[in-house]
N, C-alpha and C positions, 0 to 999 in steps of 0.2 A: 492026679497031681501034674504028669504031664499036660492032660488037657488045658489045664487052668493056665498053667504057665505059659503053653501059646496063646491061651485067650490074654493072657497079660498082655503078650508081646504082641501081637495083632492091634490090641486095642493103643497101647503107646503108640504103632507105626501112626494109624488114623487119625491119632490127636494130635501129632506134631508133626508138624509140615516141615521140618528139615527130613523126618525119618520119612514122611510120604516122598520129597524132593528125592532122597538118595532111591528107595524102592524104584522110583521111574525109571531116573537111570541106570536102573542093575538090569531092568525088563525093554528098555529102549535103546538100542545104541546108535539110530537111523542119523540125529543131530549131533551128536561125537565122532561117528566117524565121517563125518563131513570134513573136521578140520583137522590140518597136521598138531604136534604137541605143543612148538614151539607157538600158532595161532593160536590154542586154547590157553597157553600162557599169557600171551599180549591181552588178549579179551580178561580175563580174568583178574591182572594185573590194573588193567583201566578200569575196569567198572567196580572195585574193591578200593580203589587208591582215589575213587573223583566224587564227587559232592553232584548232586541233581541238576545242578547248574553247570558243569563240567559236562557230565554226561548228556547235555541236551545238545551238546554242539555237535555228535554223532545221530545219524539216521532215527533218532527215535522222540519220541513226542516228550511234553514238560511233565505230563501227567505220569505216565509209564517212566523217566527217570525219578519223578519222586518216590512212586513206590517200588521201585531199584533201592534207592535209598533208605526207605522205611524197613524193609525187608532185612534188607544187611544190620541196620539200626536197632533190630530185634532178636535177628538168629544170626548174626556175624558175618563174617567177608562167605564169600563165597568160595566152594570146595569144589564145581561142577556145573559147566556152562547147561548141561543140561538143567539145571536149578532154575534159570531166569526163567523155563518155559512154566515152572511153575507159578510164577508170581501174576496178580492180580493185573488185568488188560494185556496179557502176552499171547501168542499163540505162535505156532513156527515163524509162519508167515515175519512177523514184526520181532524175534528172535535172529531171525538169516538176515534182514535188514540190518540190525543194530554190529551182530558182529563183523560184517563183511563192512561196515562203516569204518568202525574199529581195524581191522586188519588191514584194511589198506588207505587207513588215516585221512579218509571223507570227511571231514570236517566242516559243518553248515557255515556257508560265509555271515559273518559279523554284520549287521545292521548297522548302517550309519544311522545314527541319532541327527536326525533332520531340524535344528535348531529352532533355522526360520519357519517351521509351524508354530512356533510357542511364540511367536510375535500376532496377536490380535490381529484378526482380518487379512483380508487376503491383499496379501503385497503387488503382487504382477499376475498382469492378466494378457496372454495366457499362460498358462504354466510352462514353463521351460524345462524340456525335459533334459535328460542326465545327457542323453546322443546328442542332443541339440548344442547343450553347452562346453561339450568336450569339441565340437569338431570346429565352433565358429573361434574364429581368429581374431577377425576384427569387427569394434561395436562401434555404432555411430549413434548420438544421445542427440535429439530433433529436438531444442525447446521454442515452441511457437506464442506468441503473443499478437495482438492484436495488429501490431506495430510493428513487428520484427520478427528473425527468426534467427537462432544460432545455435551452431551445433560441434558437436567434440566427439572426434576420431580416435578410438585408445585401441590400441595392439595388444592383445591378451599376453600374449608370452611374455613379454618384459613388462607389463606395465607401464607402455609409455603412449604419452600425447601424442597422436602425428598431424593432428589437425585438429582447427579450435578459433569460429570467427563467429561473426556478427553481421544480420544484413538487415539494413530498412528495408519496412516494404513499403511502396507508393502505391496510393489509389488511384485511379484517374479521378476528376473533378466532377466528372458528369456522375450522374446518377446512374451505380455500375450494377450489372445482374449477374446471374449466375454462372454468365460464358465467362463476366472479367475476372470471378473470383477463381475459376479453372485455370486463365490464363496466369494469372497471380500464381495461385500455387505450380501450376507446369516449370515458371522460371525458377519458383524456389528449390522442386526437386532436382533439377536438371542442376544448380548450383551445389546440391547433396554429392560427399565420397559416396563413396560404392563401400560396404561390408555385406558382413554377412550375417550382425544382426541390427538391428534397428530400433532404438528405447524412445518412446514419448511419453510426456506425463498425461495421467486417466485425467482425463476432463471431466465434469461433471456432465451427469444426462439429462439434465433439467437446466433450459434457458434460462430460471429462476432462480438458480443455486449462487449465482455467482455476481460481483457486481453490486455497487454501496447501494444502490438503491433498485431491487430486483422487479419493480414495481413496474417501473420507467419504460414507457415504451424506448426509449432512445437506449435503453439499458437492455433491452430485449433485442433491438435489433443489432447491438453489439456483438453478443452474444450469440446470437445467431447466424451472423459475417463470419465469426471467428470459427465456430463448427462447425460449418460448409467447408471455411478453409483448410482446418484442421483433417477432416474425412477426406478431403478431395487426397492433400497432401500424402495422407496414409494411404486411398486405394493407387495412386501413383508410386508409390514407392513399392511398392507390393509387386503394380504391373509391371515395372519395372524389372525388378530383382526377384521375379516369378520365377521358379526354374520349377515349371511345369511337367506331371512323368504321365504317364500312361500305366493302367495296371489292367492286367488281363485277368476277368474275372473265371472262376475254378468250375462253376456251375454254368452259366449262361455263356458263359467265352466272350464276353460281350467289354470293350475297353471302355474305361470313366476316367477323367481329366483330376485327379487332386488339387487341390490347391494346398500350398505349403506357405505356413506361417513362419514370416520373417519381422515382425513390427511387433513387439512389446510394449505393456501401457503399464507406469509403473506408480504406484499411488504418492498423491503429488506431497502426502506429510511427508514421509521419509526423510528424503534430506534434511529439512528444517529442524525433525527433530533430531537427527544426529549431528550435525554440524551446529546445533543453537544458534538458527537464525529466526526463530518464529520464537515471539515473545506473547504468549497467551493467545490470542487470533492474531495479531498482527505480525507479519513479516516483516524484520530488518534488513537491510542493506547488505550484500554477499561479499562484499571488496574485502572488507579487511577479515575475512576466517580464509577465503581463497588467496589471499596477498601471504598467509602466516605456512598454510600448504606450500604454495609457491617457494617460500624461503627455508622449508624443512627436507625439501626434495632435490637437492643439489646433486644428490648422485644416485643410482638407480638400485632399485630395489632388487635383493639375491631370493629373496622370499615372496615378491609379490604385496608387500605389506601395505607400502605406499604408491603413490603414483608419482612417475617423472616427468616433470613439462622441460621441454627444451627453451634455450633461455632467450629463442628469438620467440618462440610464440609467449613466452612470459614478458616480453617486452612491449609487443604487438597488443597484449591485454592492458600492460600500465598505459598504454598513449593513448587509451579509450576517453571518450568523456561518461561524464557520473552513470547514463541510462546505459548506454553500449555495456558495459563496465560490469553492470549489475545484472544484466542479461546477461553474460558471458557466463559471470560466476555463478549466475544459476544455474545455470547448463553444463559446467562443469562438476557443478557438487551432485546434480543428476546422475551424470555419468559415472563419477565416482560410488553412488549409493549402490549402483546397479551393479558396478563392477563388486566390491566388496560383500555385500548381499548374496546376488544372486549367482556371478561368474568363481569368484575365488572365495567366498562362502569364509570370509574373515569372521574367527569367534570373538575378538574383541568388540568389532564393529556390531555385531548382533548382540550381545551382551552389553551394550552401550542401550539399545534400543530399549531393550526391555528391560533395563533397570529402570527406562523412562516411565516405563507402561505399571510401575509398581506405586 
C-alpha cells in the first residue's frame, strides 16, 4: 500500500509541471540564492503583473515572454523564480539575463516608428542619418533651373528664414563649353551661404525624361547644359564645404581620405504634392500657396510647426517679377518639405503625404 502510494505520488510530480517546477527547486538552490528577498519579490511581482508585450521591454526575447505568459495563463502567477527555468526556451543563461533586467529596471529603448518609410519610394538620397541631422544647424535648399538659380537659408532651431534670393544666370553669346559652364557654376557657388547641409532637387538621369519634346536635339542639349551645371555645382559645393578626416586603419596602419556627404537630392514631387501645386502633370504657379505661408507666419514657431520669414525678405520676394517670383517659391516650398519631412520629422505634414498616396 505504501508502495503504490509513492508510485502515485511520483507519477503526479512527473505529469504536472508546477509539481516538477517546485521538485527543482527544493533540489537546486544555486539560482535562489543568487538574489536578495526583496529582488525575488520585484522579479516575481513583474513578470506575474505584465502581459508578453510588457515583459519584452526587459532583457528577453517576444518568443520566451509569450511563453512566460502562456505558462502563467495555465498553471497561474508564479510562486518561485526558480520556475521560469523551467518554462519552454529558458535555460539559466537567459533566466540571469531577464532578472537582472528586471532588478535593475533595463528597460529595451522604445522604437521610433519611422513614418517617412510608409511614404512610397525613396524620398532623399542619400539617407540622412539620425547624427547627421541632430548636429546640422543650418540648411541651405539650391533650386537650379536652366536660367536661374535660388536658394533659401533656414536655421534649424527656430525655424527661421535667414536668407532666400534669386539670380539669373547669363551665358556668354559665343558658343560656350565645358570651361564656361565651370565658370557659370564657380560664380554661383561662390554666391551660395555656407551651412552645414545642402538640399537640391533629384534631377532626372536620363537626358530624355524631361522637357516637352524629349525627342529634340535642342531639347537634348538643354538638358544636358543644365546637368554639367547641376553636377559641377554639387562637386563645388562638396569641395568646398569638404571637412575632409583621415582615419587610421587598425590592421594595415595605413591613413585613407573620407569623403563626407554634405549635398542631399530630394525627390522633386514632394512639395507639389504637399503644398497642391502640381495639378495631374502640370505644375501651377508657387506665388499665391507661398504668399498664404507668408501671411500665417507673423510670429515664430514655440514648436517648430511652421516656418518664419522675416518681413524684409517677404518683401524682397513680393517686388519680384512673375518668373523671379515663382522660382523663389519653389525653392522655398523645397526647403520647407525637407525641413518638415526630414529635419523636424512633422506627423501632420507626413500624414498629408500619404493620405495623397491612398
Amino acid at each position: 500500500m505504501l508502495n503504490y502510494c509513492r508510485v502515485k505520488i511520483i507519477n503526479h510530480v512527473l505529469s504536472n509541471p508546477r509539481s516538477q517546477t517546485l521538485l527543482k527547486c527544493w533540489y537546486s538552490s544555486s539560482l535562489d540564492s543568487k538574489y536578495s528577498e526583496a529582488e525575488k519579490h520585484k522579479v516575481l511581482e513583474v513578470i506575474n503583473q505584465s502581459d508578453s508585450s510588457t515583459l519584452s521591454k526587459y532583457d528577453v526575447t517576444k518568443g520566451r515572454s509569450k511563453n512566460i505568459s502562456q505558462w502563467i495563463n495555465t498553471y497561474g502567477p508564479l510562486k518561485n523564480i526558480c520556475e521560469v527555468e523551467t518554462i519552454d526556451g529558458f535555460t539559466e543563461k537567459h533566466v540571469h539575463k531577464l532578472f537582472e533586467s528586471i532588478i535593475h529596471n533595463k528597460v529595451k529603448p522604445e522604437k521610433e516608428t519611422n513614418a517617412l518609410q510608409q511614404i512610397k519610394g525613396q524620398i532623399l538620397n542619400p539617407t540622412l542619418t539620425e547624427a547627421t541631422r541632430q548636429a546640422a544647424n543650418t540648411i541651405l535648399t539650391v533650386y537650379v533651373t536652366v536660367n536661374s538659380v535660388s536658394w533659401a537659408l533656414i536655421h534649424k532651431h527656430n525655424y527661421a528664414v535667414a536668407d532666400w534670393q534669386y539670380r539669373g544666370i547669363e551665358y556668354p553669346d559665343k558658343r560656350f563649353q565645358l570651361g564656361d559652364i565651370l565658370e557659370i557654376a564657380w560664380n554661383i557657388t561662390n554666391k551660395l551661404p555656407t551651412a552645414d547641409l545642402y538640399v537640391m532637387k533629384a534631377e532626372a538621369t536620363s537626358l530624355r525624361a524631361s522637357g516637352s519634346d524629349p525627342n529634340n536635339p535642342k531639347v537634348l542639349g538643354v538638358n544636358l547644359q543644365k546637368a554639367q551645371m547641376v553636377s559641377m555645382i554639387v562637386a563645388l559645393i562638396s569641395t568646398k564645404n569638404q571637412d575632409l578626416f583621415s582615419e587610421v586603419m587598425k590592421k594595415s596602419e595605413k591613413t585613407k581620405t573620407k569623403f563626407k556627404q554634405n549635398v542631399y537630392f530630394l525627390r522633386s514631387s514632394l512639395p507639389f504634392r504637399l503644398y497642391g501645386t502640381l495639378i495631374g502633370n502640370e505644375r501651377v504657379a508657387s506665388d499665391q500657396t507661398v504668399e498664404m505661408l507668408l501671411q500665417d507666419d507673423k510670429m515664430r514657431s514655440s514648436d517648430n510647426s511652421y516656418v518664419y520669414v522675416p518681413e524684409d525678405l517677404k518683401s524682397s520676394f513680393r517686388s519680384q517679377r512673375d518668373l523671379p517670383k515663382d522660382m523663389m517659391g519653389q525653392c522655398l516650398l523645397f526647403a520647407l518639405t525637407f525641413m518638415d519631412l526630414c529635419i523636424y520629422k512633422n506627423k501632420d505634414k507626413i500624414q498629408k503625404l500619404l493620405s495623397s498616396e491612398r
